[in-house]
BABA-515020 format. One line per 4 residues: their letters; for each residue z, y, x of C-alpha. Coordinates in Angstrom, 2 decimals. Each point is the difference from the previous one (the first is absolute). Layout:
N
A = Z:Y:X | ...
end
This chain:
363
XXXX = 65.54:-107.37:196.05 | -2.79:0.04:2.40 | -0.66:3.03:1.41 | -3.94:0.34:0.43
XXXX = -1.83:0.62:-2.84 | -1.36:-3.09:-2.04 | -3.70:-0.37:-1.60 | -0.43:-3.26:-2.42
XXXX = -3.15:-1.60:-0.19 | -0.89:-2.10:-3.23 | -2.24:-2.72:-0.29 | 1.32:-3.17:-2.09
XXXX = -3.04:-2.44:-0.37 | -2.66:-1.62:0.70 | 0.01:-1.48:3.67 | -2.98:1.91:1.51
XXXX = 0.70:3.61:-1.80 | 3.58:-0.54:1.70 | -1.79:-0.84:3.57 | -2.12:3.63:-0.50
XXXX = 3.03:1.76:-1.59 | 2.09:-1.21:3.66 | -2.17:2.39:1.59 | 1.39:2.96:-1.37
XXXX = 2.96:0.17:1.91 | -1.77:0.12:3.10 | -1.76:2.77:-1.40 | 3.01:2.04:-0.94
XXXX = 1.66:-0.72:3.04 | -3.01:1.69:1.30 | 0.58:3.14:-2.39 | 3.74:0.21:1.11
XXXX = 1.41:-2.35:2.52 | 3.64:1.06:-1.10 | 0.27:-1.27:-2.96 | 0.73:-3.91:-1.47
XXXX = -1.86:-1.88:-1.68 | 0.74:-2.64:-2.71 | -2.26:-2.23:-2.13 | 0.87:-1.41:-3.27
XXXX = -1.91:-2.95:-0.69 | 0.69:-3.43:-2.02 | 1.58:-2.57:2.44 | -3.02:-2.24:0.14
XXXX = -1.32:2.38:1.78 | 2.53:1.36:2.14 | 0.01:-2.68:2.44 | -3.41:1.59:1.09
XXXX = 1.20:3.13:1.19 | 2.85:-1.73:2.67 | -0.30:2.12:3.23 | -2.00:2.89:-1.53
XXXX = 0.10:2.66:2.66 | 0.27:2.68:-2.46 | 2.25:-1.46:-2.82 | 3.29:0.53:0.32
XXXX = 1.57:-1.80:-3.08 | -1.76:-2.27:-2.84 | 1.15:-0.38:-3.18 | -1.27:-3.00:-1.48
XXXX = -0.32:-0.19:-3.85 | 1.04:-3.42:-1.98 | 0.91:-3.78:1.70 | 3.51:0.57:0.92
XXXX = -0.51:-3.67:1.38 | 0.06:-0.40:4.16 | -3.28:0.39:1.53 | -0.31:-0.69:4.03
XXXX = -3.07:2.34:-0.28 | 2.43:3.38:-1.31 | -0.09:2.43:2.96 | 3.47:0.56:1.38
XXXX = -0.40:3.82:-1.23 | -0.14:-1.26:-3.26 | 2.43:2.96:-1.82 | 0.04:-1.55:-3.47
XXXX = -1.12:-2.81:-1.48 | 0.79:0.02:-4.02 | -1.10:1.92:-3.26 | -1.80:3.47:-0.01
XXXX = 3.59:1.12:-0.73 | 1.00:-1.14:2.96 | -2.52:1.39:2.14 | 0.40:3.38:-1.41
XXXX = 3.46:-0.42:0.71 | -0.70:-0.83:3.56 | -2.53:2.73:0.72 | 2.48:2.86:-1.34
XXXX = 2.17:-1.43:2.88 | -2.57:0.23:2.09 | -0.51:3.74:-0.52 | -4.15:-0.43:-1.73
XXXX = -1.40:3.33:0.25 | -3.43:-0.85:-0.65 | -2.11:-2.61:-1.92 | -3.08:-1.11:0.78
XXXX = -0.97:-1.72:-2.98 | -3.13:-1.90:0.67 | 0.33:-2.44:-2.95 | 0.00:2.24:-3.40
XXXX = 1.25:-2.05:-2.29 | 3.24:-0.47:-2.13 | 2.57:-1.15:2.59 | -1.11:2.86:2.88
XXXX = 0.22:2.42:-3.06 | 3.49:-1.10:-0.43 | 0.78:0.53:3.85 | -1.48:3.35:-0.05
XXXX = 2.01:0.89:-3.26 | 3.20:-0.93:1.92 | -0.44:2.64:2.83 | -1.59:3.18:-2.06
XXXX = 1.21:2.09:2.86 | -1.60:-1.91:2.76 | -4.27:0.62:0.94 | -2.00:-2.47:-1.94
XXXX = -3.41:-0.23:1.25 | -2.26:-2.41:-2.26 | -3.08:-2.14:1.33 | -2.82:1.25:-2.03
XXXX = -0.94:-3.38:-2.18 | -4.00:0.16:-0.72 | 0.44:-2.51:-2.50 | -2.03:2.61:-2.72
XXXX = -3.03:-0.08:3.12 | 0.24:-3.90:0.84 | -0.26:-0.55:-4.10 | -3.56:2.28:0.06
XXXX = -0.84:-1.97:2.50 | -0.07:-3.44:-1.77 | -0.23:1.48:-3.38 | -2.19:3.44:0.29
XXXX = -1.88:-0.33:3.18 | -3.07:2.14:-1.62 | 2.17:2.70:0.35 | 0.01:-0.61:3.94
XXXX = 3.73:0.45:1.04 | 1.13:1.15:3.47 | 1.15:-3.23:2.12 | 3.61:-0.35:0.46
XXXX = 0.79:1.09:3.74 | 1.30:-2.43:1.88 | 4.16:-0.25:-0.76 | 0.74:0.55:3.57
XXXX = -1.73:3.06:-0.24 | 1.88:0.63:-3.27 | 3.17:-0.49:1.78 | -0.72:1.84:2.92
XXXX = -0.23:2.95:-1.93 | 2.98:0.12:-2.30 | 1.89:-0.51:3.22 | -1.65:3.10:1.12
XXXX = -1.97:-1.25:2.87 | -3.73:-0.01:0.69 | -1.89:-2.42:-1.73 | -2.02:-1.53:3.03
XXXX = 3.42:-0.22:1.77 | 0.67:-3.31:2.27 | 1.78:-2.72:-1.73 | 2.79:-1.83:0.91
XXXX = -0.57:-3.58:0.12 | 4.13:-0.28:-0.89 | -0.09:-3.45:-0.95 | -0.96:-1.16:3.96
XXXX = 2.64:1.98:1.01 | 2.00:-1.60:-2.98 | -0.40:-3.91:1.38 | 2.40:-1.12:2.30
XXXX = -0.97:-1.44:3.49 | 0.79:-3.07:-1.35 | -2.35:0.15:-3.08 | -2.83:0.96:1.93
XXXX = 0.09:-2.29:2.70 | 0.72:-3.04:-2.86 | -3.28:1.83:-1.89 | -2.15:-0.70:3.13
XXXX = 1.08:-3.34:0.62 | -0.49:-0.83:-3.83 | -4.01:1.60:0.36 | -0.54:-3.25:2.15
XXXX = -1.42:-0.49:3.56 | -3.62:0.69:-1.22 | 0.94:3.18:-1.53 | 1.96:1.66:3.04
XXXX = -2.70:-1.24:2.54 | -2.88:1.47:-1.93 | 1.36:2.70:-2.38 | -0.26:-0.29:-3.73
XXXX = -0.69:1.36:-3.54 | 2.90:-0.59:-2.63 | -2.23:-1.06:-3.16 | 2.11:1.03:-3.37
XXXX = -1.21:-2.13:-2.66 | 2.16:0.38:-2.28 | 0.74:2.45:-3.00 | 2.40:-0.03:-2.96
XXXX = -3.22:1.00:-2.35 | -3.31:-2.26:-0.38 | -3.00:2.73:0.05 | 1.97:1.62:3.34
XXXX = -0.94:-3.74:1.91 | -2.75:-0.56:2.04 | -1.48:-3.08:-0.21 | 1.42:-2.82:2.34
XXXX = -3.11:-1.15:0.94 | -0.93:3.90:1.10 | 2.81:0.05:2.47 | -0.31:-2.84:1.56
XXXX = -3.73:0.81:0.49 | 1.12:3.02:1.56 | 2.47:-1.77:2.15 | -2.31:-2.38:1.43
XXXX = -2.24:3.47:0.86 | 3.28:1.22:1.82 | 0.45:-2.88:1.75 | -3.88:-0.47:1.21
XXXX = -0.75:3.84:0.72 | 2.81:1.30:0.96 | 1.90:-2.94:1.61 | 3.28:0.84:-2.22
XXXX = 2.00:-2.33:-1.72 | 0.46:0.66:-3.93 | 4.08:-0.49:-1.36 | -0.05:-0.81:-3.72
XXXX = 2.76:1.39:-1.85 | 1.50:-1.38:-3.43 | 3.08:1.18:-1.39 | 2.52:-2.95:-0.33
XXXX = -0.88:-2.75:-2.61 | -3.52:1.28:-0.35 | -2.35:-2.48:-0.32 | -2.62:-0.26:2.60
XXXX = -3.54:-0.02:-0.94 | -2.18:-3.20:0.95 | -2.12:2.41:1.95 | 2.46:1.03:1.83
XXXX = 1.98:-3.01:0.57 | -3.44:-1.36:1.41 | -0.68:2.25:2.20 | 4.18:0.16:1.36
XXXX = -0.33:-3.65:0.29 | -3.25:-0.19:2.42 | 1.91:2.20:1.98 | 3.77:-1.79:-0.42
XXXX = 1.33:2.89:-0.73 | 2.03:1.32:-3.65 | 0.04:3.12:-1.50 | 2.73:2.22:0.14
XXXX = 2.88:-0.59:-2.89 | 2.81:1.94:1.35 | 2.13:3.14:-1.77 | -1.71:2.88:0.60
XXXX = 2.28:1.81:2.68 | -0.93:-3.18:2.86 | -3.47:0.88:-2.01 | 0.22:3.41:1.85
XXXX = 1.52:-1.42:2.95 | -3.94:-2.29:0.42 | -1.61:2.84:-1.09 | 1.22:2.43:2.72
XXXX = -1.84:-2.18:2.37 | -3.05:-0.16:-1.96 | -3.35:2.27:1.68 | -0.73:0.92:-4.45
XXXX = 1.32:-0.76:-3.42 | -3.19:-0.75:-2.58 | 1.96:-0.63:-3.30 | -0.76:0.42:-3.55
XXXX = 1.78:3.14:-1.85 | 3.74:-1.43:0.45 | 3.00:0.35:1.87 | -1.80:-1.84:3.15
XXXX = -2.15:2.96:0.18 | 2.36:2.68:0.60 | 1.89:-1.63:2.90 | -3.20:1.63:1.77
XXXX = 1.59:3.37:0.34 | 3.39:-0.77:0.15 | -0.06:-2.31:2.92 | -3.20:2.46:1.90
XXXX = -2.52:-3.17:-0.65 | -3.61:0.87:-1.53 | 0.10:-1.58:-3.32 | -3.47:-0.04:-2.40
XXXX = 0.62:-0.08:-3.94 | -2.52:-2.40:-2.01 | -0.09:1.81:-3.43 | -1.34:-1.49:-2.97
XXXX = 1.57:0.76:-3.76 | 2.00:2.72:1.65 | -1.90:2.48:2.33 | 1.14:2.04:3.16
XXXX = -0.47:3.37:-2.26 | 3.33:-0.36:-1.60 | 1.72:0.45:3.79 | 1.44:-2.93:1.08
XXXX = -2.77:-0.62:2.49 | -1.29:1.29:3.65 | 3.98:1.37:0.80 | -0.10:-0.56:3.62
XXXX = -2.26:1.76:2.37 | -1.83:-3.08:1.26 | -0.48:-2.01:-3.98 | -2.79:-0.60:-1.77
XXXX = -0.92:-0.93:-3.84 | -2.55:-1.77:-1.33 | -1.38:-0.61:-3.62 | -2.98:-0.20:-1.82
XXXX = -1.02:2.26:-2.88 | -0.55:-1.59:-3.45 | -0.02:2.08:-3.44 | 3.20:-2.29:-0.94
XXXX = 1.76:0.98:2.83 | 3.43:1.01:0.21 | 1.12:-1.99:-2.87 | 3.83:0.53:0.19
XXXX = 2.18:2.31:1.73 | 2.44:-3.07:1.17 | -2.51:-2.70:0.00 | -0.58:-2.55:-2.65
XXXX = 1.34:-3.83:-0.68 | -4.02:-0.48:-0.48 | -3.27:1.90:-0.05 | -0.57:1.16:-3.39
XXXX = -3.65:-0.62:-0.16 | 0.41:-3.55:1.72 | -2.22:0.43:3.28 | 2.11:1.02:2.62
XXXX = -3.45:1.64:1.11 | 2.43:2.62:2.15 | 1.28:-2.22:2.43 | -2.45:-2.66:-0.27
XXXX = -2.85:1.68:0.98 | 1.66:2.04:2.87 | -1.52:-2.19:2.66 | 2.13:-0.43:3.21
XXXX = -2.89:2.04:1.85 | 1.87:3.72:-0.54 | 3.00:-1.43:-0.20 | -0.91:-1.10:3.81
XXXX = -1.75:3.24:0.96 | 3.30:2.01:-1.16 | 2.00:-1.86:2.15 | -1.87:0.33:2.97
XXXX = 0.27:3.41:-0.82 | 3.54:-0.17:-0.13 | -0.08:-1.69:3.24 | -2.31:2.22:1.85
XXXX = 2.22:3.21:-0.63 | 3.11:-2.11:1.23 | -1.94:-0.95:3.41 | -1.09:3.92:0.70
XXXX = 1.76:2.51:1.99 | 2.34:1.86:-1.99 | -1.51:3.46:0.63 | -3.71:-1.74:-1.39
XXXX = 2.05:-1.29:-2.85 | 1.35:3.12:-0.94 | -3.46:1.28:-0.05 | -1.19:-3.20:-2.46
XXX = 3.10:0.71:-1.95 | -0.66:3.83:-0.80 | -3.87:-0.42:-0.85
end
C-alpha cells in the first residue's frame, strides 16, 4: 500500500467542468504537498489529464476499450466497482467530490471513514436566476474561486496553468507548427465558435467580423476552431478561404497544444473557453442564453465576459437546443464592438508589468 496519504478528486463529465475540476489538485497540493492525489473521471476524459503535475493516479470510469490518449498513470479503467476497488488499494483518505450526483455519492458511501469534502452545487441560485430573477440572486462566484476555498486556500490565490505543464515538448512544438507561419510570426487569437447548445453561439458572421478587426488593428492572426465533423459556416469558410487557410478540426488535447501559443482565447461558453486558465492564456467568454452570474466565467486573473442584458435573459441553466422565443436577440445583437474592447482589455493587462497588473487585478 502506498505510504503517503491519498486525496480523490471527482469530476466525471462534461469536458470543460473536467478541465476546471483538473485544477484542484494543484490547489491541494498547495494545501499539503505530502499527500497524493487521484482523480476519478470517465475515460473520455482521462486522456486529458496525461502528465498532470499534481495527479498521481487516474481512474477512468467506463470504455474498457484501448485508447492511445489514457495517461500511463491510468490506475483503473472499468466499472465504479472497480474503481472503488482500486482506490481502497490506494489508501483514499479523502474525497473531494466536486460532481454531486449519484455515482460520487456512491464513492463517498464506500469510504465513510475517509474526509469527504463536497463542492457546494448552486444549482437552487443558477435556477432563480433564469426562473426568479425579480428576486435578484447573488452571482455564482467564479468555480475557481469555489475550489480554491474548499481546498482551503485563499480565493485570489495564483493558478496553476497545469495543463501547459501537462503537454509534452512534443505536443507543443507540433501545436505551433499546426497555428501556421502567419500565426507564429504575428501572434494570434484562438476564435471558439463552436458550442454543443444553439442560444450559447455567436453568430458566424459576428466572429469573423471581429476577426477581420484583429487582423486590421491589431496585426494578429485569428485561428478558427471547430470540433471534428463540425460543419463550417459559409461565413467562415469565406473568410478561411481568402486567406488559404482552414479552421482548426483536431481532438481537443492538440486543441490545447495551438492554444498554448495563442496571445487570447475569445470563445463562446464551452469547453474552448476554459483552456484560458488552465494553459495561463487570457481567454474572454461571449455569453448569451447562459450568463457569467452562474460562475463559469472571468476564472483567470487576466479574462473577461461579455453579454448584453435583455429581460429574457438567462434562459437555461445548460443552454438550450433553440431560443424559446425565436430571436436569438442575445447573441445577435451583441455586436463584435465589446466583444473587441474586452479583448483588448484582456490584452492590455497581459502586456503590463506584473507589479501594475497586480494593481489592475485588485481594483
Amino acid at each position: 500500500m502506498p505510504h503517503r496519504r491519498a486525496a480523490a478528486v471527482v469530476r466525471f463529465s462534461s469536458l470543460g467542468d473536467v478541465l476546471l475540476a483538473a485544477h484542484v489538485p494543484s490547489f491541494l497540493r498547495q494545501e499539503d504537498a505530502g499527500r497524493r492525489v487521484l482523480f476519478v473521471t470517465k475515460a473520455r476524459h482521462a486522456g486529458l489529464l496525461r502528465g498532470h503535475p499534481h495527479v498521481d493516479r487516474v481512474y477512468a470510469l467506463g470504455e474498457r476499450c484501448g485508447d492511445p490518449d489514457l495517461p500511463a498513470t491510468v490506475g483503473v479503467i472499468g466499472s465504479l466497482g472497480d474503481l472503488i476497488a482500486g482506490m481502497r488499494g490506494d489508501g483514499v483518505q479523502e474525497i473531494v467530490d466536486l460532481h454531486r450526483n449519484w455515482r460520487s455519492s456512491l464513492v463517498r458511501a464506500a469510504f465513510p471513514r475517509a474526509k469527504h469534502r463536497l463542492a457546494p452545487k448552486y444549482a437552487l441560485r443558477r435556477r432563480l436566476w433564469v426562473y426568479a430573477r425579480w428576486l435578484h440572486p447573488e452571482p455564482v462566484p467564479p468555480l475557481l474561486r469555489t475550489y480554491r476555498e474548499l481546498a482551503g486556500l485563499d480565493p485570489a490565490s495564483e493558478l496553476t496553468p497545469w495543463l501547459r505543464h501537462a503537454l509534452a515538448d512534443e505536443e507543443l512544438s507540433r501545436g505551433e507548427e499546426r497555428a501556421g507561419s502567419r500565426a507564429r510570426e504575428r501572434g494570434f487569437v484562438l476564435l471558439g465558435v463552436g458550442a454543443r447548445w444553439m442560444t450559447k453561439r455567436w453568430p458566424a458572421a459576428h466572429f469573423v467580423a471581429l476577426a477581420e478587426r484583429i487582423e486590421r488593428d491589431r496585426g494578429h492572426v485569428a485561428r478558427f476552431a471547430l470540433e471534428p465533423g463540425e460543419v463550417t459556416a459559409p461565413e467562415v469558410a469565406a473568410y478561411l478561404r481568402s486567406r488559404g487557410e482552414g479552421a482548426l478540426t483536431v481532438p481537443f488535447r492538440e486543441l490545447a497544444g495551438v492554444a498554448a501559443h495563442a496571445r487570447a482565447i475569445v470563445s463562446n461558453d464551452s469547453a474552448v473557453l476554459h483552456l484560458g486558465p488552465a494553459l495561463g492564456v487570457p481567454a474572454v467568454g461571449i455569453f448569451g442564453g447562459t450568463v457569467p452570474e452562474f460562475g463559469f466565467a472571468r476564472q483567470g486573473p487576466r479574462d473577461e465576459a461579455v453579454g448584453i442584458t435583455l429581460g429574457c435573459r438567462p434562459c437555461g441553466v445548460h443552454g438550450r437546443a433553440r431560443c424559446p422565443l425565436g430571436h436569438h436577440a442575445c447573441m445577435r445583437k451583441l455586436e463584435p464592438d465589446p466583444v473587441y474592447a474586452a479583448l483588448g482589455r484582456a490584452l492590455e493587462r497581459l502586456a503590463l508589468p506584473e507589479n501594475a497588473r497586480a494593481g489592475i487585478l485588485r481594483a
